[in-house]
ZAMARGU-4260 file (C-alpha; in steps of 0.2 Angstrom, whole numbers, plus 5000, padded with zeros to 4 digits):
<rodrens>
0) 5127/5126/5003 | 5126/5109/5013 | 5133/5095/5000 | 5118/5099/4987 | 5118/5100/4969
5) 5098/5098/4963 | 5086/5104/4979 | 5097/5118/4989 | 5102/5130/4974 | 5084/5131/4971
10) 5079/5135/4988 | 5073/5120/4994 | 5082/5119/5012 | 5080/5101/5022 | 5079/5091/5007
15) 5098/5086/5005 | 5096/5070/5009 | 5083/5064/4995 | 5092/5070/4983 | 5101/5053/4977
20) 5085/5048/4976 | 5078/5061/4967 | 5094/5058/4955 | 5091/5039/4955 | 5074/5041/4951
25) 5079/5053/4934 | 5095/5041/4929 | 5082/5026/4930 | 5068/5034/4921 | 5057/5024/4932
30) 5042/5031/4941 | 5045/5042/4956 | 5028/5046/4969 | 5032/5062/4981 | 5022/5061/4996
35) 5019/5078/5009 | 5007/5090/5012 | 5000/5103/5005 | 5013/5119/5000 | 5028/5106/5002
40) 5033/5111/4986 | 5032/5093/4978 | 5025/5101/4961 | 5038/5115/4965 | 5053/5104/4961
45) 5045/5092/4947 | 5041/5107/4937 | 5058/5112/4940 | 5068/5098/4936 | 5056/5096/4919
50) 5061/5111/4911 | 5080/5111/4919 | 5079/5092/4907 | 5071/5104/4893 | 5056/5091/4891
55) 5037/5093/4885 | 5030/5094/4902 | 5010/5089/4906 | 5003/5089/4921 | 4986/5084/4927
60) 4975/5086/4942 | 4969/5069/4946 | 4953/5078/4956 | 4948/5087/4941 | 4953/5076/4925
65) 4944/5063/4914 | 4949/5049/4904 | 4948/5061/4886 | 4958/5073/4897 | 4972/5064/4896
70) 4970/5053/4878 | 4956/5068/4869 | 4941/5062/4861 | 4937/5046/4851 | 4932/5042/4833
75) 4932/5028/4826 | 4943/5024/4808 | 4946/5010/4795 | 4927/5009/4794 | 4926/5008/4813
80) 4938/4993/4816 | 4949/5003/4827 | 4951/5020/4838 | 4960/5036/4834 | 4960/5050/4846
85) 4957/5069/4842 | 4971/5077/4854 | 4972/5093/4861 | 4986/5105/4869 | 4985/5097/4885
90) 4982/5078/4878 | 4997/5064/4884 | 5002/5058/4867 | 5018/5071/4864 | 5023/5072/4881
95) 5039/5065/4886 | 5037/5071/4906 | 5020/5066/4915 | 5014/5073/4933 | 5000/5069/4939
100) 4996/5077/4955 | 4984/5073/4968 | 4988/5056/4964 | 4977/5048/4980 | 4961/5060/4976
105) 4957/5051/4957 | 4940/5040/4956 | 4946/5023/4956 | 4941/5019/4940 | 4955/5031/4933
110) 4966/5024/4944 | 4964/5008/4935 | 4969/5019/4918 | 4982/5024/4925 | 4991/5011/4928
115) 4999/5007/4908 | 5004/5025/4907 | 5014/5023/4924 | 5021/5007/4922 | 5022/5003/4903
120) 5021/5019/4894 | 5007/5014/4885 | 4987/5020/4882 | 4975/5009/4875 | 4986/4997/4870
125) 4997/5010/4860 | 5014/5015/4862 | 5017/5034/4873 | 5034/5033/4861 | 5038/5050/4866
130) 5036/5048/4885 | 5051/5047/4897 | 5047/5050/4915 | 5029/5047/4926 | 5028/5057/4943
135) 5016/5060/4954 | 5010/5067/4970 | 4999/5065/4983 | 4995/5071/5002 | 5000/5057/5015
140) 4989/5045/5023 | 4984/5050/5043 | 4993/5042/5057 | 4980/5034/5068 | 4985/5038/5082
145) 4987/5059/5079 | 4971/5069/5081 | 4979/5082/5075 | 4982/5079/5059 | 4975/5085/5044
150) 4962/5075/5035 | 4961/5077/5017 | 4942/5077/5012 | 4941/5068/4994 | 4958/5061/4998
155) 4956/5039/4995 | 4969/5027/4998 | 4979/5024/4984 | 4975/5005/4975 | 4990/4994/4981
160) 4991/4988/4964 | 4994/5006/4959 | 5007/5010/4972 | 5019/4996/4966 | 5020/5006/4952
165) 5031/5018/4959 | 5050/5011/4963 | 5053/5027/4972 | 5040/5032/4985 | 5046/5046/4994
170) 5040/5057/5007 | 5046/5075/5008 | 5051/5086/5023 | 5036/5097/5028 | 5040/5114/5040
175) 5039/5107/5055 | 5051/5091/5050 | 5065/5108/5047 | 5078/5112/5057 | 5078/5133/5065
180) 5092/5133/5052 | 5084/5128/5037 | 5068/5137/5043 | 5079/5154/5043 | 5088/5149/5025
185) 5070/5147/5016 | 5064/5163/5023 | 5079/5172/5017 | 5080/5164/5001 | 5061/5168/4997
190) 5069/5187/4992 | 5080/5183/4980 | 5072/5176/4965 | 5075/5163/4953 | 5089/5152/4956
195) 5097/5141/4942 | 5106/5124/4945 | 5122/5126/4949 | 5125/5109/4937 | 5121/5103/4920
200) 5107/5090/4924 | 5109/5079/4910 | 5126/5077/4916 | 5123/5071/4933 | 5110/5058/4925
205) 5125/5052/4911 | 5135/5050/4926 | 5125/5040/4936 | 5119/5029/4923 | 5136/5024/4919
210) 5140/5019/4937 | 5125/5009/4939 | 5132/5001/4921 | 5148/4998/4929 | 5142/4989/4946
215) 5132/4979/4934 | 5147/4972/4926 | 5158/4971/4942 | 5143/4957/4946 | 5143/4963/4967
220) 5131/4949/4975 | 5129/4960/4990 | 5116/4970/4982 | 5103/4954/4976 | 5109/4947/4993
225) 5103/4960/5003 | 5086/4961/4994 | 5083/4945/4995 | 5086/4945/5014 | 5076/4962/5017
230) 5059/4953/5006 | 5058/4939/5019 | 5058/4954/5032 | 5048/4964/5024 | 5033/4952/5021
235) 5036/4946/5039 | 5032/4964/5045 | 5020/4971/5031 | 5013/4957/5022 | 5014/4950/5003
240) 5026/4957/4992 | 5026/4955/4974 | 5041/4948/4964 | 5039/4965/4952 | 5043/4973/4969
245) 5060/4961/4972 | 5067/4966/4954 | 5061/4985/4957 | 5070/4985/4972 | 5084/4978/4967
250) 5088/4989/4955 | 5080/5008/4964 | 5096/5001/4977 | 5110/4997/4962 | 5103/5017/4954
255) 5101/5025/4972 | 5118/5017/4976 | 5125/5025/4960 | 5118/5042/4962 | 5125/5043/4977
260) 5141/5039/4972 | 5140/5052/4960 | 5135/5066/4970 | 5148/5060/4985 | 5163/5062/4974
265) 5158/5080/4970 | 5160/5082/4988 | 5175/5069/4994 | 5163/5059/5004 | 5163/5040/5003
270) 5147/5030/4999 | 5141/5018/5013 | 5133/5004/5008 | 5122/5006/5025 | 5118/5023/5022
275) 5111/5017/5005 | 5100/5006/5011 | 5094/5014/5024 | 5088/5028/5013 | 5083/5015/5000
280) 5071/5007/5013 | 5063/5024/5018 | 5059/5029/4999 | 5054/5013/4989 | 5041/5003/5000
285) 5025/5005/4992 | 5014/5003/5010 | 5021/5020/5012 | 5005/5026/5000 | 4992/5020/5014
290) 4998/5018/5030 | 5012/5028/5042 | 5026/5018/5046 | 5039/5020/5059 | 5056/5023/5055
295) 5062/5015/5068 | 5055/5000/5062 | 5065/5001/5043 | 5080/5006/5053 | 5078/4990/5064
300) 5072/4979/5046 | 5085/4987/5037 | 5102/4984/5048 | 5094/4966/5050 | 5093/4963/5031
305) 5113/4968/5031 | 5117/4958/5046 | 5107/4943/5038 | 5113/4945/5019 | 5131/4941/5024
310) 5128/4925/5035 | 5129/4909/5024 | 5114/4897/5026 | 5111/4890/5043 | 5102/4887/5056
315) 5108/4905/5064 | 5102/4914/5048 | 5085/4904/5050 | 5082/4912/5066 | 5087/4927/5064
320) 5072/4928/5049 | 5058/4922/5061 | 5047/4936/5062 | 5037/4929/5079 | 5047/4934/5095
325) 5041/4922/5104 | 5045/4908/5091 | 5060/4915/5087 | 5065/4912/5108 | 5059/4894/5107
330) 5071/4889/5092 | 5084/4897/5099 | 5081/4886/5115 | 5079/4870/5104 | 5094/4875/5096
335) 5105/4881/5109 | 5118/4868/5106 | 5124/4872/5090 | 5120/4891/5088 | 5134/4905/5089
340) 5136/4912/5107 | 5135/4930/5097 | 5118/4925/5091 | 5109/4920/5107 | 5115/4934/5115
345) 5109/4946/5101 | 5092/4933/5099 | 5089/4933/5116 | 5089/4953/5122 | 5080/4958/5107
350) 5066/4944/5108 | 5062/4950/5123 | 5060/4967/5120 | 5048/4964/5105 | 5036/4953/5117
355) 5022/4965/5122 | 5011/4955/5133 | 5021/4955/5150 | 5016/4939/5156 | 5020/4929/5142
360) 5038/4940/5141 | 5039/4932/5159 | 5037/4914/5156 | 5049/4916/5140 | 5061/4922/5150
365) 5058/4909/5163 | 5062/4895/5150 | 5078/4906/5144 | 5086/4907/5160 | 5083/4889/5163
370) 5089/4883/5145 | 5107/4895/5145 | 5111/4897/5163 | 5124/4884/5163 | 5132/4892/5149
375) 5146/4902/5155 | 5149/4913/5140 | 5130/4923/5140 | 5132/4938/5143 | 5132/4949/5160
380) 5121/4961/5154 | 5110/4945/5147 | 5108/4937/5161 | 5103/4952/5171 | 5090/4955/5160
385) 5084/4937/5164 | 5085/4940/5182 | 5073/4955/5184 | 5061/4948/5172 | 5059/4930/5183
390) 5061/4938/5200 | 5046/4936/5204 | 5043/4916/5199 | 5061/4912/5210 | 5052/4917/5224
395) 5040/4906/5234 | 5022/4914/5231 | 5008/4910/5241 | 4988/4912/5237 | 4981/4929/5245
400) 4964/4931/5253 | 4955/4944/5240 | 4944/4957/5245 | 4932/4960/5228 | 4922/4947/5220
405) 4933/4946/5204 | 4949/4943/5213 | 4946/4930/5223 | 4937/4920/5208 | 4956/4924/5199
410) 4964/4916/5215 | 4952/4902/5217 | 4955/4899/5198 | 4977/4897/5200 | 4971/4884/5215
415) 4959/4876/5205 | 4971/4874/5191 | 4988/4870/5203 | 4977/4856/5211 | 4976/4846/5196
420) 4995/4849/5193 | 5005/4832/5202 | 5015/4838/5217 | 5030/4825/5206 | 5029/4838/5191
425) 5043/4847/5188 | 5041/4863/5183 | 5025/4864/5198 | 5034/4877/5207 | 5038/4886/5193
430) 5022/4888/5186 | 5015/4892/5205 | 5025/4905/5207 | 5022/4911/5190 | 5003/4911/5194
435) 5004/4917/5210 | 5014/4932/5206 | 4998/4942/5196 | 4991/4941/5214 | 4981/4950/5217
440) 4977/4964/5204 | 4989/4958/5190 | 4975/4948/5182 | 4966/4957/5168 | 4952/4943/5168
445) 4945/4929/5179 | 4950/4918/5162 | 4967/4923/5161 | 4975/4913/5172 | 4970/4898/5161
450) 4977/4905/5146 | 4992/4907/5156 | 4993/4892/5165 | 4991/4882/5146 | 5004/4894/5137
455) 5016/4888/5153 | 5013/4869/5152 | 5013/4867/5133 | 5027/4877/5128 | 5037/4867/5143
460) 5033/4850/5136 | 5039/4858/5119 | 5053/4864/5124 | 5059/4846/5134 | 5065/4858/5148
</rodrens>
C-alpha cells in the first residue's frame, strides 16, 4: 500500500494523492463536488465513506428527481398560514449525509433549490438540523479542443453561482489517467471482495480538526498571505471571484494543510507547504465545473502566488501581479532603475515566452535589449534570448520586389508608411528593419503592417527609449 489510509484499502488504486482532500473535505464538513466519468467510482467512495462515518445516507439522481423528491408533499397548517411537509423514506429532512449525483444534468430550476441545502443546510427557510455533509457528482465538461471526448447528452453547465458552493471541487483519476501498475493492482483487487478501512475514520477527522484548530491559534499569516496573492492571479487569469471564494479558500488550504499533516505523520513524511497548495489549487477552483483547465497553468499561478506572498509591497510585487505580458515588459522597462536584478531577469524571460503574436514578441524584445543592454549583471542566458529574437531588426533590410498582387501591396504599404517617417527620427532604422523583415511572406494581411508600424512608434514614445 502506497502511503494510503481512505482510497487504497478499498481498492481504489491512483487516488493517493486526493486523499487530504478528501479528509479535508470530511474534517470541514464543507461541501465537496467529485468530478470524472462515468464508472470512476465517484459514488463508489461516497457511499463508502457514509456508512464507514455510520450516517443516514440519501442519495438523489439529479436527472430523475423533483422538488417533493427531495422535501415530500406540501400541506398547508395553522389555517393555511404556513407549510408542513408529508415526508417519505427517501425525503432529506432526517439525513445527516447528502449525495447528489449527476449534479450537471438537473433542470436549472432545481439547481436554484439546491443551493440552501448545499451551502446553508436549510429548505425553505427551515433548518436540515440533522444534516452534516453535501457531496455531489457530476461528468466533466469537454475540452474543446479533443474530438474525441465523450459528450454527455442531457449533461448542462453547471450555474457558477452553484459551483461556488463547493470549496472542494475535485476531479478523480479515470483509467487512462492510471499508471500499468495501478491498472494491474485494480484488476487484482476486484477478486478479493470487501475490503474495510484499515483506520477508524472518526479518528482521522478528530485529528485533523484539532490541527487545523491549532494553526489557527499559532496565527501563520503565510496562509491569508498567500491567498490573497493567488485571488489577484486568479481573476487576472479566469475572471471575477467572489469574496465567499477568498474565505472558502482560505480555510479548504488551512483544512487540506491539516489533513495532510495528519496523514504524513502516519508515514514520517514532512508536509510542504508547496505541495499543499499545489494540490489545493487543483481541487478548490470552481471554473473547474465548466471549463478544462491546464495544469500547467495552476502550477505556473500557484508557484507565482508563493513567490509573490512573501515579497513585501513594492514596486517588484506590482509587476510581478500584472497579468498582461506585454504590460508587464513595459513597467519593468519604465522601472528598470529601481527594480531587483533577480526580477528582470525572472520578468523578462518569462514575458517573453507568454507573448503569442510573434511580431509584437519581436518589437518587445527590441525595446528590452535597448532599455538593459548596458546593464552588466542581465543574465547570459537573457541576453541570448534578446539576441535571436531582434536578429532580424540589427540587420540592414531592404524593400523586395514581390511577385503576387498582395505582397507587393504589403511592401508598398512599409514604403508608404517609412516615407512619412523623418530620416532625423531615432528609432527609423529600427522600425525599417523591423517592417522589412516580414518581407515578403511574413505579413498575414496587407493591413498589418500598419498595425505594426503604430504598435512600434507609440509604445517607443511611451517608453522614452
Amino acid at each position: 500500500m502506497n502511503n494510503s489510509l481512505i482510497v487504497e484499502p478499498l481498492g481504489l488504486f491512483g487516488w493517493s494523492h486526493l486523499e487530504p482532500v478528501i479528509l479535508a473535505a470530511l474534517a470541514s464538513e464543507s461541501p465537496m463536488l467529485l468530478i470524472g466519468k462515468h464508472g470512476s467510482a465517484k459514488s463508489f467512495i461516497l457511499e463508502r465513506l457514509a456508512e464507514s462515518l455510520n450516517l443516514e445516507y440519501r442519495c438523489y439522481n439529479a436527472s430523475l428527481i423533483n422538488y417533493d423528491d427531495l422535501v415530500g408533499i406540501p400541506v398547508p397548517v395553522n389555517n393555511n398560514t404556513s407549510l408542513s411537509y408529508i415526508s417519505n423514506p427517501n425525503s432529506i429532512w432526517d439525513a445527516e449525509v447528502v449525495f447528489i449525483d449527476e449534479l450537471n444534468r438537473t433542470k436549472p430550476e432545481l439547481q436554484n433549490k439546491l443551493f440552501p441545502i448545499i451551502y446553508d443546510k436549510r429548505v425553505q427557510g427551515t433548518n436540515l438540523t440533522k444534516l452534516k455533509y453535501r457531496w455531489a457528482a457530476m461528468n466533466p465538461p469537454s475540452k474543446d479542443d479533443d474530438d474525441e471526448d465523450i459528450s454527455y447528452i442531457g449533461a448542462m453547465p453547471l450555474d457558477p453561482a452553484l459551483a461556488d458552493r463547493f470549496p472542494f471541487i475535485i476531479e478523480v483519476p479515470t483509467w487512462d489517467d492510471l499508471s500499468d501498475a495501478d491498472k494491474k493492482k485494480i484488476l487484482i483487487d476486484n477478486h478479493l471482495g470487501r475490503h474495510e478501512f484499515p483506520v477508524d475514520i472518526h479518528e482521522l477527522i478528530n485529528q485533523t480538526k484539532e490541527c487545523y484548530n491549532d494553526i489557527l491559534k499559532s496565527k501563520d499569516e503565510s496562509f491569508f498571505k498567500y491567498i490573497m496573492t493567488l485571488m489577484d492571479l486568479l481573476k487576472n487569469s479566469f475572471g471575477y471571484f467572489s469574496a465567499r471564494r477568498a474565505t472558502m479558500l482560505e480555510d479548504s488550504l488551512i483544512y487540506l494543510f491539516a489533513a495532510s499533516k495528519i496523514l504524513n505523520k502516519r508515514f514520517n513524511i514532512e508536509t510542504s507547504f508547496s505541495n499543499v497548495a499545489y494540490l489545493h489549487i487543483q481541487n478548490t477552483i470552481p471554473n473547474i465545473a465548466n471549463e478544462y483547465i491546464d495544469k500547467v497553468l495552476l502550477m505556473n499561478i500557484c508557484n507565482q502566488a508563493i513567490n509573490l506572498s512573501n515579497l513585501a509591497d513594492s514596486v517588484e510585487k506590482d509587476i510581478l501581479l500584472i497579468s498582461d505580458p506585454i504590460e508587464r515588459l513595459k513597467v519593468l522597462i519604465k522601472n528598470k532603475k529601481t527594480v531587483k536584478i533577480e526580477i528582470i531577469n525572472d520578468v523578462i524571460t518569462s514575458s517573453l515566452n507568454e507573448i503569442t503574436d510573434s511580431k509584437i514578441r519581436r518589437a518587445m524584445a527590441l525595446f528590452t535589449y535597448l532599455s538593459f543592454r548596458s546593464n552588466r549583471n542581465i543574465h547570459a542566458a537573457v541576453i541570448e534570448t534578446l539576441a535571436n529574437e531582434i536578429r532580424p531588426i540589427l540587420e540592414t533590410k531592404t524593400h523586395t520586389s514581390m511577385e503576387s498582387l498582395r505582397k507587393r501591396k504589403c511592401a508598398d504599404a512599409v514604403i508608404s508608411l517609412m516615407n512619412d517617417v523623418p530620416t532625423d527620427v531615432k528609432y527609423r532604422n529600427y522600425l525599417n528593419n523591423y517592417l522589412c523583415s516580414y518581407l515578403p511572406d511574413g505579413y498575414l494581411s496587407e493591413d498589418e503592417p500598419k498595425t505594426l508600424f503604430d504598435f512600434f512608434v507609440k509604445s517607443w514614445e511611451e517608453l522614452e527609449l
